[in-house]
Structures are given as C-alpha cells and as structure tokens.
TIRONU-286206 format. One line per field, with one value per residue (C-alpha): residue in three letters; chain; x, y, z. Coordinates in Angstrom, 3 decimals. Each point is the difference from the previous one (the first is absolute). Layout:
aa: (ALA,...)
ch: (A,...)
X: (X,...)
Y: (Y,...)
Z: (Z,...)
***
This chain:
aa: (UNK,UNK,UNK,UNK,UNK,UNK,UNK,UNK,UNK,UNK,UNK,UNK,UNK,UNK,UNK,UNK,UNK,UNK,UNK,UNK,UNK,UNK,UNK,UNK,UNK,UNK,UNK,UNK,UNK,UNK,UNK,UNK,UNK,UNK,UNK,UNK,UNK,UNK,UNK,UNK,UNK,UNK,UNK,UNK,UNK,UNK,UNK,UNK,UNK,UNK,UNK,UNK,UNK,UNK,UNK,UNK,UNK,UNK,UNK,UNK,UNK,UNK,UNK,UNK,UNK,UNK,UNK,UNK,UNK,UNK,UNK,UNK,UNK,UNK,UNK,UNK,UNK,UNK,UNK,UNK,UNK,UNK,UNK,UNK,UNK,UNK,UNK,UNK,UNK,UNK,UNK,UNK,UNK,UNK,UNK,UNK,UNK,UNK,UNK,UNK,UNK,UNK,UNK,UNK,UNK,UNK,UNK,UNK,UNK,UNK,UNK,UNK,UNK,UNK,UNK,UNK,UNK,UNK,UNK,UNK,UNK,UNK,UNK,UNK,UNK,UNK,UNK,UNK,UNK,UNK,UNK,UNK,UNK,UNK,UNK,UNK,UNK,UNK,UNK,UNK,UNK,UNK,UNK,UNK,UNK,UNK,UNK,UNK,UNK,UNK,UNK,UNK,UNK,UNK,UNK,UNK,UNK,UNK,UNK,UNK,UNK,UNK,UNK,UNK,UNK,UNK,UNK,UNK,UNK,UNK,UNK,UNK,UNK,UNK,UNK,UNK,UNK,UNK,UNK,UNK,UNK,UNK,UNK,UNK,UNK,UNK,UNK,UNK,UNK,UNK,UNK,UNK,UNK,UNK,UNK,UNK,UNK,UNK,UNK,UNK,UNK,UNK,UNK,UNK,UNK,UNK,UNK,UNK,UNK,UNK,UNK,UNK,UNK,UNK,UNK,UNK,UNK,UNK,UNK,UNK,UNK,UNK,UNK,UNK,UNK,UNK,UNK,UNK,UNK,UNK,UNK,UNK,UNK,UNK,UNK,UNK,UNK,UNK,UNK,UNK,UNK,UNK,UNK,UNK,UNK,UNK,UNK,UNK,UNK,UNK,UNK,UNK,UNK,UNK,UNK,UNK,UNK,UNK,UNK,UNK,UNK,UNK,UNK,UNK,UNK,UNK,UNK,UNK,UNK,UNK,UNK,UNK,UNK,UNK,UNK,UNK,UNK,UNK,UNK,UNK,UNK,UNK,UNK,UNK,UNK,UNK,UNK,UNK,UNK,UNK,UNK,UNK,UNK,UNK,UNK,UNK,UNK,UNK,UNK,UNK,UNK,UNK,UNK,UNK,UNK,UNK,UNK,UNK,UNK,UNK,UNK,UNK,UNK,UNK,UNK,UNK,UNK,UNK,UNK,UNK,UNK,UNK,UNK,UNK,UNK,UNK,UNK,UNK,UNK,UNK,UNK,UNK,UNK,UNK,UNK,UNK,UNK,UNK,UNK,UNK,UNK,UNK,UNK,UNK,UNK,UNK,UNK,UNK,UNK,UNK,UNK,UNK,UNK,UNK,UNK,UNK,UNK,UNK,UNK,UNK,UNK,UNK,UNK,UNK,UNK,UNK,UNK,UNK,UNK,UNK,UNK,UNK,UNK,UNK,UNK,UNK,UNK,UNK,UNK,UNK,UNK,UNK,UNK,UNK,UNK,UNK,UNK,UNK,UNK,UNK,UNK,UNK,UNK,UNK,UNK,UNK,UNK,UNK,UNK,UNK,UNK,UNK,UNK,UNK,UNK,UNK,UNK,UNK,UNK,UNK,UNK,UNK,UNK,UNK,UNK,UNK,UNK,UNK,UNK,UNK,UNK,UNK,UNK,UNK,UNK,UNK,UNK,UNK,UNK,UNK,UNK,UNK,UNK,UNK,UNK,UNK,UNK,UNK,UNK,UNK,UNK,UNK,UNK,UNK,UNK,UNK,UNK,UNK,UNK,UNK,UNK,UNK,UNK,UNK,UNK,UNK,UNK,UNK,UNK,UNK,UNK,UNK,UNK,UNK,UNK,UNK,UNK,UNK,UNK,UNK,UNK,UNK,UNK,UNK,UNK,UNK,UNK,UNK,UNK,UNK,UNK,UNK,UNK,UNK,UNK,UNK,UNK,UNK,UNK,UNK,UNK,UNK,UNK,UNK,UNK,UNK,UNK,UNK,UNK,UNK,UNK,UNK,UNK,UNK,UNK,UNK,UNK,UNK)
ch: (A,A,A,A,A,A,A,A,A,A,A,A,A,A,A,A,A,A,A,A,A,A,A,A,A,A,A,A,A,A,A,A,A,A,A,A,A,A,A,A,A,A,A,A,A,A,A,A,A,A,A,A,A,A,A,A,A,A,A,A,A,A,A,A,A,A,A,A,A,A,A,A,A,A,A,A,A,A,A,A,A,A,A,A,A,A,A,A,A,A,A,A,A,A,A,A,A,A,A,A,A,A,A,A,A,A,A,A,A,A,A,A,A,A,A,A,A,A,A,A,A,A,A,A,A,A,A,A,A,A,A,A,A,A,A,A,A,A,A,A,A,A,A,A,A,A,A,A,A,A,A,A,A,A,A,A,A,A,A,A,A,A,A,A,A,A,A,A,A,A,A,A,A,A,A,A,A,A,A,A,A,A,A,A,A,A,A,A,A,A,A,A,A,A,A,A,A,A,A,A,A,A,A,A,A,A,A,A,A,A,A,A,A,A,A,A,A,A,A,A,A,A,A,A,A,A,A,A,A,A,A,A,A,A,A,A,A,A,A,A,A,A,A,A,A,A,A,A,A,A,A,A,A,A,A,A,A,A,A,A,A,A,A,A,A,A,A,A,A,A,A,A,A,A,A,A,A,A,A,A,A,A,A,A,A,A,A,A,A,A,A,A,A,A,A,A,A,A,A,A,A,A,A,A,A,A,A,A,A,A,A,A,A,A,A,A,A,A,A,A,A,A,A,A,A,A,A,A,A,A,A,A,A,A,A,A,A,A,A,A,A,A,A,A,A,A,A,A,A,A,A,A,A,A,A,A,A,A,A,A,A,A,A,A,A,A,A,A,A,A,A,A,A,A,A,A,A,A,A,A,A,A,A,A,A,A,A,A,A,A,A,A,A,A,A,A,A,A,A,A,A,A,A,A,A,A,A,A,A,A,A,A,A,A,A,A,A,A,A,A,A,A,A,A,A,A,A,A,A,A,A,A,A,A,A,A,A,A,A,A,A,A,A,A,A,A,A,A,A,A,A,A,A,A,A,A,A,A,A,A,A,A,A,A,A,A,A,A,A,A,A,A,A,A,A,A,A,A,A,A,A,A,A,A,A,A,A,A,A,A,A,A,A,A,A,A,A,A,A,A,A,A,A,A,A,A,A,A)
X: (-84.232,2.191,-2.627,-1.683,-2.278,0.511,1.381,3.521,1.737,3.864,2.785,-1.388,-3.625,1.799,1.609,-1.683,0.977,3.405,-0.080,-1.559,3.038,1.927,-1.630,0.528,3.359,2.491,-1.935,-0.212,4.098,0.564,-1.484,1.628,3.225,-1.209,-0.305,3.484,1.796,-2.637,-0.652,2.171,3.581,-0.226,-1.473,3.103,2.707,-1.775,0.551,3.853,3.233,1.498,2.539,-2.724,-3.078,1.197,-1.178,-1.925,-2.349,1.678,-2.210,-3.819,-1.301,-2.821,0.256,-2.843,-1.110,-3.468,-1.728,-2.287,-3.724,-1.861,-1.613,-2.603,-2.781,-3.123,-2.570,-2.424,1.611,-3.062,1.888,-0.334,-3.313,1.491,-0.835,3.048,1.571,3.148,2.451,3.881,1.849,3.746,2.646,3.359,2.513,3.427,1.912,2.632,1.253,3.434,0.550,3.449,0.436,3.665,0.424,3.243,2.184,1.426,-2.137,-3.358,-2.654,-2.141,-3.521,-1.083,-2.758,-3.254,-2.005,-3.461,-2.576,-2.907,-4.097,-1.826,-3.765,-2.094,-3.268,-2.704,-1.888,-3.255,-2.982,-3.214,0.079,2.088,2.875,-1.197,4.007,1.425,3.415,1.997,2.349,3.623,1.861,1.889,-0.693,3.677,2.979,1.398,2.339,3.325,3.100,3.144,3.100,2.518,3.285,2.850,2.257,0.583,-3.548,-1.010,1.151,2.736,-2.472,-2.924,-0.711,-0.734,-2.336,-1.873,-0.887,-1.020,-2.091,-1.207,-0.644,-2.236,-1.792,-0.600,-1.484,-2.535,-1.354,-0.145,-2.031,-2.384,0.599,-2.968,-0.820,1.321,-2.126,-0.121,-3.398,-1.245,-2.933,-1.051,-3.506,0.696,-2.967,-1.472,1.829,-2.852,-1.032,3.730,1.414,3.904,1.266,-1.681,1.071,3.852,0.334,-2.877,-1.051,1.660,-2.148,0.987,2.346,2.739,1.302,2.590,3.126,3.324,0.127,3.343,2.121,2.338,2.861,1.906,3.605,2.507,1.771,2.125,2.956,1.207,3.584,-1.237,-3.618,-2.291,-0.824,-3.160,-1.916,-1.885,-3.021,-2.849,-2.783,-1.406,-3.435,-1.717,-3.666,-0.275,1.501,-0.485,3.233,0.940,3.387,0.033,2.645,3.500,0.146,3.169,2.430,-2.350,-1.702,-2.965,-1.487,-3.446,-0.963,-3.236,-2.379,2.475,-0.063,-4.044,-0.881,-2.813,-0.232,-2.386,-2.005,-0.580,0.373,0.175,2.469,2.739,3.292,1.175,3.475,1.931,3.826,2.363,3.162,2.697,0.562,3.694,0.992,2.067,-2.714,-0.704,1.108,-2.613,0.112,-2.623,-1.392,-3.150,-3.669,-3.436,-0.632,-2.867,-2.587,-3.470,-2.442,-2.606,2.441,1.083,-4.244,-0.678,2.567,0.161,2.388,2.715,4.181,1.163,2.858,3.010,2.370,3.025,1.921,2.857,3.960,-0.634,-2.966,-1.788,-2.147,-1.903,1.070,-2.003,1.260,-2.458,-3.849,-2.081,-3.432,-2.388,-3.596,-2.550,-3.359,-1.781,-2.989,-2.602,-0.684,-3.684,-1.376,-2.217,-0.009,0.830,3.769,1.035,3.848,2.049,1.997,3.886,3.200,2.874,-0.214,-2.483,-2.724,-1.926,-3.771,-1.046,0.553,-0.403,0.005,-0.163,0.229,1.641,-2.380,0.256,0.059,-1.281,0.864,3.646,0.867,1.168,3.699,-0.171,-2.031,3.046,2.260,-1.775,0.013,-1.483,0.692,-2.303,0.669,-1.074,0.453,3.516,0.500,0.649,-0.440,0.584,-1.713,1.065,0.215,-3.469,-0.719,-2.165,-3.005,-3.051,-2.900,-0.028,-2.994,-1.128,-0.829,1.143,-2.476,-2.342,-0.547,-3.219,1.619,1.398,3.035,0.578,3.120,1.425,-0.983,-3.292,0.026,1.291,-2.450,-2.633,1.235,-0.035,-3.557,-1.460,2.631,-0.156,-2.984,-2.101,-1.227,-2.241,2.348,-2.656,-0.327,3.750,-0.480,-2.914,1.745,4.016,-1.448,1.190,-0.672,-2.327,1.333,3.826,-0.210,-0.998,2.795,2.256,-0.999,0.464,3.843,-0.119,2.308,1.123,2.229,2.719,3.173,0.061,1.708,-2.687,2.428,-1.078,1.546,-0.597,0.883,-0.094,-0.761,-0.105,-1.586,-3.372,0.222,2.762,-0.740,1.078,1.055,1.301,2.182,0.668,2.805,-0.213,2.814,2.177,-2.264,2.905,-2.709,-0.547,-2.134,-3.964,-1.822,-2.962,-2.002,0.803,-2.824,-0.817,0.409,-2.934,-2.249,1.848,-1.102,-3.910,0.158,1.371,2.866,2.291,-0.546,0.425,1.126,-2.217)
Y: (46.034,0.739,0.227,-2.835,-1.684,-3.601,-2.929,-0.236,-2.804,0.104,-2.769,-1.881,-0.771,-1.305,-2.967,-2.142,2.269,-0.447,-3.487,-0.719,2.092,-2.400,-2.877,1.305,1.729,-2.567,0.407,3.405,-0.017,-1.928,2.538,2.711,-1.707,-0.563,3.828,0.800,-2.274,1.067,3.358,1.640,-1.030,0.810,3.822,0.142,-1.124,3.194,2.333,-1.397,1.624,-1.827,-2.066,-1.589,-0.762,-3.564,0.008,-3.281,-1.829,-2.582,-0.583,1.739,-1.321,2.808,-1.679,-1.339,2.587,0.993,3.250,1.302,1.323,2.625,2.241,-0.557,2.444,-1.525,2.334,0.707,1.789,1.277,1.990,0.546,-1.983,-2.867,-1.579,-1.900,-0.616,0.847,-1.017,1.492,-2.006,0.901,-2.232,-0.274,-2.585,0.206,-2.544,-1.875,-0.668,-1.425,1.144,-0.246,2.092,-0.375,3.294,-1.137,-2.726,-0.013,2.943,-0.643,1.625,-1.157,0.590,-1.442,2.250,1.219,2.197,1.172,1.623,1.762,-0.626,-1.978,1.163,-3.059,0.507,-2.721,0.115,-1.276,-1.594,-0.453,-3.384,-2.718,-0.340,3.602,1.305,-0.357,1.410,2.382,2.993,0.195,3.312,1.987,3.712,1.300,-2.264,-2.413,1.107,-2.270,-0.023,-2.530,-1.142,-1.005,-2.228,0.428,1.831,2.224,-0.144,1.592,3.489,-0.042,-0.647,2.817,-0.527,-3.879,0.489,3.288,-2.686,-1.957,1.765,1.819,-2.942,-1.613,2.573,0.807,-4.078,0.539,3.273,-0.831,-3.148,0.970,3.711,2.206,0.731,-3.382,-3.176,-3.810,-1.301,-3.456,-1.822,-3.683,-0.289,-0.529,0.418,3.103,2.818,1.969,0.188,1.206,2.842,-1.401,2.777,2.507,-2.259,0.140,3.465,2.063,3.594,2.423,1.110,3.970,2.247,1.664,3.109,0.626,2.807,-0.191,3.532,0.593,-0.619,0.985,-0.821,-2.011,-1.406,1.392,-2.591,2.446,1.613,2.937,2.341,3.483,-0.373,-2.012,-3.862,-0.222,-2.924,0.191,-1.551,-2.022,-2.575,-2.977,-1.089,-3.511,-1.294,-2.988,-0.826,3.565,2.495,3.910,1.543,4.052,1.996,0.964,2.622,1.491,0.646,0.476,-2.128,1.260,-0.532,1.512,-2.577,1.710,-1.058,-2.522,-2.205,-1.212,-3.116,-1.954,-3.557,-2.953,-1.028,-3.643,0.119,2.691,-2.277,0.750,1.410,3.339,-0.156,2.877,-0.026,3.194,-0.239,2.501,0.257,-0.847,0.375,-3.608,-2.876,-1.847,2.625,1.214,0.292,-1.166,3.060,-1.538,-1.200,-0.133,-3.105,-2.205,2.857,-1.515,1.819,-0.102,1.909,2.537,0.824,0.584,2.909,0.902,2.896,-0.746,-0.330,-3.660,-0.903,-1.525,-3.019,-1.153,-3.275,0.905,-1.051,-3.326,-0.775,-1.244,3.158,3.000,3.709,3.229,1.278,3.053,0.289,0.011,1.969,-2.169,0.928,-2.011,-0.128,-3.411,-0.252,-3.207,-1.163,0.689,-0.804,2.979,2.486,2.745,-0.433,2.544,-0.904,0.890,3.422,-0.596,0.106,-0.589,-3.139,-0.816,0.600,-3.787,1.161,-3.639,-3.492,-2.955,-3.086,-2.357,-4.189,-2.038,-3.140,-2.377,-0.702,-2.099,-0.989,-1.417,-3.762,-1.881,0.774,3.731,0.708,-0.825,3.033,2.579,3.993,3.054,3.480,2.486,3.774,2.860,3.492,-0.456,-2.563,-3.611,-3.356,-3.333,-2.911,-3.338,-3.442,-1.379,-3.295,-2.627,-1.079,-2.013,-0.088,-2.538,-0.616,-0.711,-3.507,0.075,2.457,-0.630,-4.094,0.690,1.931,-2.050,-0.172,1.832,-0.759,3.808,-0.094,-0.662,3.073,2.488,-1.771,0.750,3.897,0.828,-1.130,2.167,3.037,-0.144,-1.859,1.555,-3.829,0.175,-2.739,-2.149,-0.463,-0.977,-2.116,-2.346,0.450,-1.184,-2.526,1.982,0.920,3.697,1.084,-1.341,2.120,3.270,-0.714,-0.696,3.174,2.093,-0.351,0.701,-3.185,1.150,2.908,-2.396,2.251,1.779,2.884,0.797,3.172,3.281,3.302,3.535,2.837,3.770,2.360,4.047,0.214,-0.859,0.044,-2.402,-3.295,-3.735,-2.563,-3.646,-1.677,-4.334,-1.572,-3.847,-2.208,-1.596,2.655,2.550,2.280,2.924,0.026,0.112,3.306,0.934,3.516,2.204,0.723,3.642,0.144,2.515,-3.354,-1.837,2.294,0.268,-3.437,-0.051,-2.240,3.477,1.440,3.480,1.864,0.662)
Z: (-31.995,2.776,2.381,-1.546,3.184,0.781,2.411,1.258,1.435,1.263,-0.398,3.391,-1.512,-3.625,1.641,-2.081,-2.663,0.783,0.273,-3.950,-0.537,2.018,-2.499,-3.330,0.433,-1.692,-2.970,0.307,0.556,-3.090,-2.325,1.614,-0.725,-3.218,-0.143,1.068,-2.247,-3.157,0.393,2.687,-1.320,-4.186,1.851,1.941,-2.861,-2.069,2.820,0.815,-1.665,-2.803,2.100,2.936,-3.176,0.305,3.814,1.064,3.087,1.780,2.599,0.545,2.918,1.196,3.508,3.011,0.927,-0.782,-0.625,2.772,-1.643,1.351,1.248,-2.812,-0.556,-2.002,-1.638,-2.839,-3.241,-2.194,-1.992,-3.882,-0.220,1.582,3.439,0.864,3.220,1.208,2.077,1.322,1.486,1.457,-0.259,2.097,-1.145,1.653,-2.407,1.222,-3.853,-0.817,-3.458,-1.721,-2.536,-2.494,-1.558,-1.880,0.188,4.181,1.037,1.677,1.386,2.780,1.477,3.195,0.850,-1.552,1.915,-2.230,1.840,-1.753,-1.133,-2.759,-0.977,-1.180,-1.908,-0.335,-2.943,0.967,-2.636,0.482,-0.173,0.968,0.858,1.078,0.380,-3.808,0.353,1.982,-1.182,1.907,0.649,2.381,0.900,0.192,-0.452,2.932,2.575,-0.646,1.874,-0.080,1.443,-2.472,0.716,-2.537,-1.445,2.599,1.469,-3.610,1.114,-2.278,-2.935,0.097,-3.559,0.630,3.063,-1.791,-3.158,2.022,2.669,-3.837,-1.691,2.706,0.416,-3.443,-0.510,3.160,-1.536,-3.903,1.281,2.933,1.224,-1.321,-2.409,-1.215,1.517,-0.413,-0.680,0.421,-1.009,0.555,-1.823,-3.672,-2.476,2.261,-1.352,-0.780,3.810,0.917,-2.075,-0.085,-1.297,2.379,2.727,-1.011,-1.839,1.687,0.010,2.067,2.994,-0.771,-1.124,2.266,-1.021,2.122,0.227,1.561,-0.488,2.267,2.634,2.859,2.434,-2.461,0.326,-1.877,-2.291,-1.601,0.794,-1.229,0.901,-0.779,1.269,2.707,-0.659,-1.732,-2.304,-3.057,0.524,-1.597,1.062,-1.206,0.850,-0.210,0.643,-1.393,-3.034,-1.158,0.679,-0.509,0.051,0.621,-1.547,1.750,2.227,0.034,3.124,2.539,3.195,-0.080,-3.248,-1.909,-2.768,-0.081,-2.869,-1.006,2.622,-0.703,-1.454,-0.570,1.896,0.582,3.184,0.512,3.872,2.446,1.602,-2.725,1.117,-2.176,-0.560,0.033,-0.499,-0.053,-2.231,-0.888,-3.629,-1.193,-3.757,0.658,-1.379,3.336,2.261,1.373,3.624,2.523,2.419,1.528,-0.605,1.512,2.635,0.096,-1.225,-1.239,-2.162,2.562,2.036,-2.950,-0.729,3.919,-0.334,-3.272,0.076,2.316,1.149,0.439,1.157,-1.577,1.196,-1.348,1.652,2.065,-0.580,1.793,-2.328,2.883,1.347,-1.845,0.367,-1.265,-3.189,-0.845,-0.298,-3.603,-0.782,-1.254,-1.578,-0.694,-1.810,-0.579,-3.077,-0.374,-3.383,-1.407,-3.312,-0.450,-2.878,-0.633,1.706,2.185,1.042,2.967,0.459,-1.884,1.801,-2.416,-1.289,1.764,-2.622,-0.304,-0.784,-0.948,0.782,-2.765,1.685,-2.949,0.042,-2.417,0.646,-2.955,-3.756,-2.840,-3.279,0.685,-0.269,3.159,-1.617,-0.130,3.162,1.918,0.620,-1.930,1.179,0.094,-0.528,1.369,-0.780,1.383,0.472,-0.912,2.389,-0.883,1.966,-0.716,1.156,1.204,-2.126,-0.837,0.867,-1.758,2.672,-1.056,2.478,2.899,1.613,3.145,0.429,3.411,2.174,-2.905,-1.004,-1.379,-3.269,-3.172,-1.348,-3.521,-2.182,-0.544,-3.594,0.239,2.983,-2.946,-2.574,2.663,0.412,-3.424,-0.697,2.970,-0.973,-3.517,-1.298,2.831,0.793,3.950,2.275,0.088,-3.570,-0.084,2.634,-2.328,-2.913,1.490,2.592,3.296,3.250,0.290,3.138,-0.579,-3.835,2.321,2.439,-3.045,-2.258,3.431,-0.377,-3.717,-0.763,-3.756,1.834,1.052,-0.530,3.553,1.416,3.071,0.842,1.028,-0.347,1.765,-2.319,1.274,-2.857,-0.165,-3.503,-0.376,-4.329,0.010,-1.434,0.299,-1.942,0.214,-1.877,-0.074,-0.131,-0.744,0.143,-2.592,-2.231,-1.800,-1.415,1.579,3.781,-0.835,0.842,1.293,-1.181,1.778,3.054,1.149,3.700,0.126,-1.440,2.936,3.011,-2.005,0.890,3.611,-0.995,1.020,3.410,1.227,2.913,3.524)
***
C-alpha cells in the first residue's frame, strides 16, 4: 500500500481544485461552526474543573482564509475483493480564526490562529453501472498536525490545564470521527445497496495483523530525584495503532529499561501509512502524575516493516515548547501476518500478550420482525471469548429505490415490497409468478427483493475481533427499546462452525 503505483499532481496543477474550494467554502464554514458550538464546547465543559464547566462561545468566526489541497496522489485500491479507487489528498489551512471563548464570568480566552496541516485518503466506490462512482469512504492516515496562538489570560501560559483540554479534546473529535480505523462513508444512490456493501465500506476488514514489541529502551531522562542515590525514572510505555492501545508494566528506577515479552501486542493494518505512537512516561503513585519523558516522531508502519528490528529515536519538546530535543532511543520489533481463510489454522509465534491466532470479522447488517416503533434505537450484544461489545442504536430504514439513474423501474408502496419478500422467502413463489399474481413490474420485484425490504431495522456496522481460542463460542444478545424483559439471545454459535465456513479468518 505504501508503494501503491499511481499519478501525482502538486498544489500548482490543483488550481482549479483550489478554486471549487474557493466556491463552496461559506457553506463549508457554517457547518464547521456548527461543529464548534455542537460538539466541541459540551467536550470541553466535561474536561474543565468544576469552577470554568460554565465556559461559553462568544464569537466563532473560523476566518478567510482557505485551506490549500494537495499534493494529491490518485491510484487503484484492489484490495479485499474490491476494486475501488483511491485518492490522498494533503491539506494546509493556516486559519486566521477569531474565536472568543468566556471560561467564567470576566475571564476569557482567545484564539486567533489555527494552523492544521495533515492528509485525507478518499475512496471511490465504483458500480458497474451508472452513475458508475456510488459513494466514497473519508479518513485520515495519522491525525492532523495542529498548532495555535492563543490571546488571553496571560497568553494561556498561566492556564496549562485549559490549553491541554483543549489541544486533547480536538484532537480526540478528529480521530473518533475520521482517523483510522474510524471512517465516514457516504453514499448518494439509494435503492442500490446490494451493489455497495455499506458496511464494508465504513467498518472494513483490516488489511493484516501487526505484531509488534517495544521490547526496551535507553538514554532516558531522569524525572526523579533522589538524596542518597543518582536521579533515575520508573518507566513504562504506551503504544497506539489505531484505535487499538497496549500499556507495558513499570520498570523500576532505571533508564534503560527491558520490558521484554511484555511489551508485544497485537494491532491492525489498514494503511502502511499509519503513524505508531509511542510515548514514554515515568510512573508516579500520585493519580495524574505521571511525568512525560519522550515518544517516537512521525514513524509509519511502512517504515517500522522495512527494518523490523531496530533503535528509534526519541524527542521530547524543549522548555520553550517551540523546538524538539532527544530524550532516549526505544527497541522496536516487528512482525506483520495477512489474513487467510484456509484450514487447518496455523497461528503466528506468541510474545506476551501478543497471542491473537484468529480474526472474526463479523457484520451486524439488519433485522426483521420489529414494528416501525421498536426498530428505532435497539442494540446488540455480541460476546465472545470473554470479550463483550456493544453495538450502536438501530435505525428503522425501508428501501428507497432508484427512480433516478433508473426511470424505467416502478414504484412499490413498502408494504407491498415486504408482501412481495415473504412470498419468494417463505412461500418459495418464482418473482415472476408474484409479479402476475400482485400486478407489478418483473424486473423492478428483482431489484426490490435484492435489498431484502422486510429487514428494515439497520445497524450496517462491522466489527474486527482478535481471538486466541479457537473452541470459544459466540453469542448475541437484543436489546429492544421501551422492552423491560430481559435482552433476546441468540444460541450460542461454535466459532470452529464459523471458520468451516470462512466467516473467521486465520493467520499468513
């Protein structure tokens, strides 16, 4: 993927680009306000101490200036039995915002600059018909370079805790929403969802497995101090890819230390392009206290698999916060696995807790049987190998169909499309005989029957499950709203039936 073959074009080839940009952006500007005052303030009165929760925006004005696209780099993703294409895309947008910000009553805080910098990856999923392009999937490979200049209360520097939420908190919104392995998916052809798998599209398959070990480290700062004996730290590190993390154990006084077997984890692949993040603490018994030694910089997988057993450096910021110094070096080892769905299953070698021998990669699509009243906001449980995961809120959907690429097709009510589903499912009835005997369209009953229109409560989420015990078995449970009985369950499913039927994947 990161070598991935293609065409390139820099910033002074996108001027027209730039310019649609130029078109659309007070639209664009208003939602982004939108998003401030919606979503970005209620995250920032959770993460504020008791005395600044009633904090407010006075004025959100993102500014004129518009970001710069490009370089873009265009090529063919035919990965996973798909054959998309794909598109990054970096983006540049030096803000000139003029956001007021009351944190109490008389004290404000001000931002009057917004520098983000970072790239967007764009997939097209294409059909084989028209409008040929029937959606594209939004992400980011790593999350966004942002930097600020604040005005207030004492240019901010006499508030750390207010600039960390808040540095923290947007952060935290651009990764829960579009930094892998989370994505935004959107589709414009209603009626056609059995040509584009939705829920591959926004919860798909991870691309491998990357079993990786911080296994120690050297060179560290000392963050303790000590009158009978040197300065020393008690070290541990946390490690992210993804949305998946590890934390090893604490070393005790010492700067250079062996975390061995405990520092491997298991972690997903869904771009060579993403950044592992690395970050070096020393342990104090005070909650919070926890000092800061250093962490890996701008490190990509790609990178990590060239080497795969290898000293990288590590930087911490300086005093003036505006430069990076060394602050140690870290051993990192690395093994990467594809996914095959062959028996028999022969896993990878274990390191500590890294020990996944399986992946289930299992999709919540749809259900039936619910009225319109209950298939709003129901859940689901799924259980596994001691793990548990809940789903997000159903949502009642009844089939739309296309009537706009396809004028030819006729128009069913939604209760003659279930009417019509249950005679071909469960009376076994051939489409055309439905068709003579209700008075409709052939070819519009096959597109119809194709979405299967009596499944109208909809979850279309996906989820990627590693597993180290092949016996271990799965079960679901329901939970339907305004319902006080107890959730619905499902039997519960060997996983061993599972792989037999390729719906588990093993390790390559």
């Amino acid at each position: 993927r990161h070598e991935a073959k293609g065409e390139f074009a820099d910033q002074r080839s996108l001027a027209w680009l730039n310019h649609f940009l130029e078109l659309v952006w007070p639209s664009v500007s208003k939602s982004l306000n939108t998003l401030v005052t919606d979503q970005v303030v209620p995250l920032l009165k959770e993460q504020m101490p008791t005395l600044l929760k009633s904090l407010c925006i006075k004025r959100c004005n993102l500014g004129t200036n518009l970001p710069k696209l490009g370089p873009i780099h265009v090529y063919a993703k035919d990965k996973q039995g798909r054959n998309d294409i794909e598109m990054d895309l970096g983006i540049d947008w030096d803000c000139n915002a003029d956001i007021d910000i009351e944190l109490a009553p008389g004290f404000n805080l001000g931002i009057h600059r917004l520098v983000i910098t970072g790239e967007v990856s764009l997939v097209f999923c294409l059909m084989e018909t028209m409008p040929i392009v029937g959606g594209f999937q939004l992400t980011m490979v790593s999350p966004p370079q942002i930097a600020w200049d604040f005005k207030g209360v004492g240019n901010i520097v006499d508030l750390p805790m207010v600039s960390d939420a808040i540095r923290n908190i947007v952060t935290k919104l651009i990764t829960d929403q579009l930094v892998l392995p989370n994505r935004i998916f959107i589709h414009w052809v209603p009626g056609r969802e059995s040509e584009i798998d939705i829920t591959s599209m926004q919860f798909p398959r991870p691309e491998n497995l990357l079993r990786l070990g911080v296994v120690e480290a050297r060179g560290l700062d000392a963050k303790d101090w000590h009158l009978f004996s040197k300065a020393s730290s008690d070290p541990f590190a946390v490690v992210r890819v993804g949305a998946r993390s590890h934390k090893t154990q604490v070393i005790k006084t010492t700067l250079t230390p062996q975390w061995g077997e405990d520092g491997w984890a298991d972690f997903f692949i869904f771009n060579a392009k993403q950044l592992i993040d690395v970050e070096i603490f020393d342990w104090d018994m005070m909650p919070g206290g926890d000092d800061f030694i250093g962490r890996l910089n701008g490190v990509s997988v790609g990178e990590i698999l060239s080497k795969k057993d290898a000293w990288y450096p590590l930087v911490a910021k300086t005093k003036d916060d505006q430069t990076l110094r060394p602050a140690g070096e870290v051993h990192i080892v690395a093994r990467v696995f594809s996914f095959k769905p062959e028996m028999p299953m022969v896993g990878p070698e274990v390191h500590g807790m890294a020990k996944s021998q399986l992946l289930l990669h299992l999709q919540l699509n749809c259900l039936r049987g619910l009225p319109k009243e209950k298939a709003t906001g129901a859940t689901m449980e799924i259980e596994v190998a001691g793990q548990k995961l809940q789903s997000q809120k159903s949502v009642f959907t009844e089939v739309v169909q296309d009537l706009v690429y396809d004028q030819t097709i006729q128009k069913i009510d939604p209760a003659a499309q279930r009417m019509a589903e249950y005679m071909s499912t469960e009376e076994k009835l051939p489409v055309d005989r439905i068709a003579r005997l209700s008075g409709l369209d052939t070819r519009s009953l096959e597109k119809v029957l194709k979405e299967r229109p009596s499944f109208t409560t909809r979850w279309n989420q996906g989820f990627n499950i590693l597993l180290d015990d092949t016996t271990a078995t799965l079960q679901m449970s329901l939970t339907i709203p305004g319902i006080d009985e107890s959730p619905v369950q499902t039997k519960p499913m060997q996983l061993s039936q599972l792989m037999s039927e390729h719906m588990a994947r093993g390790f390559d």
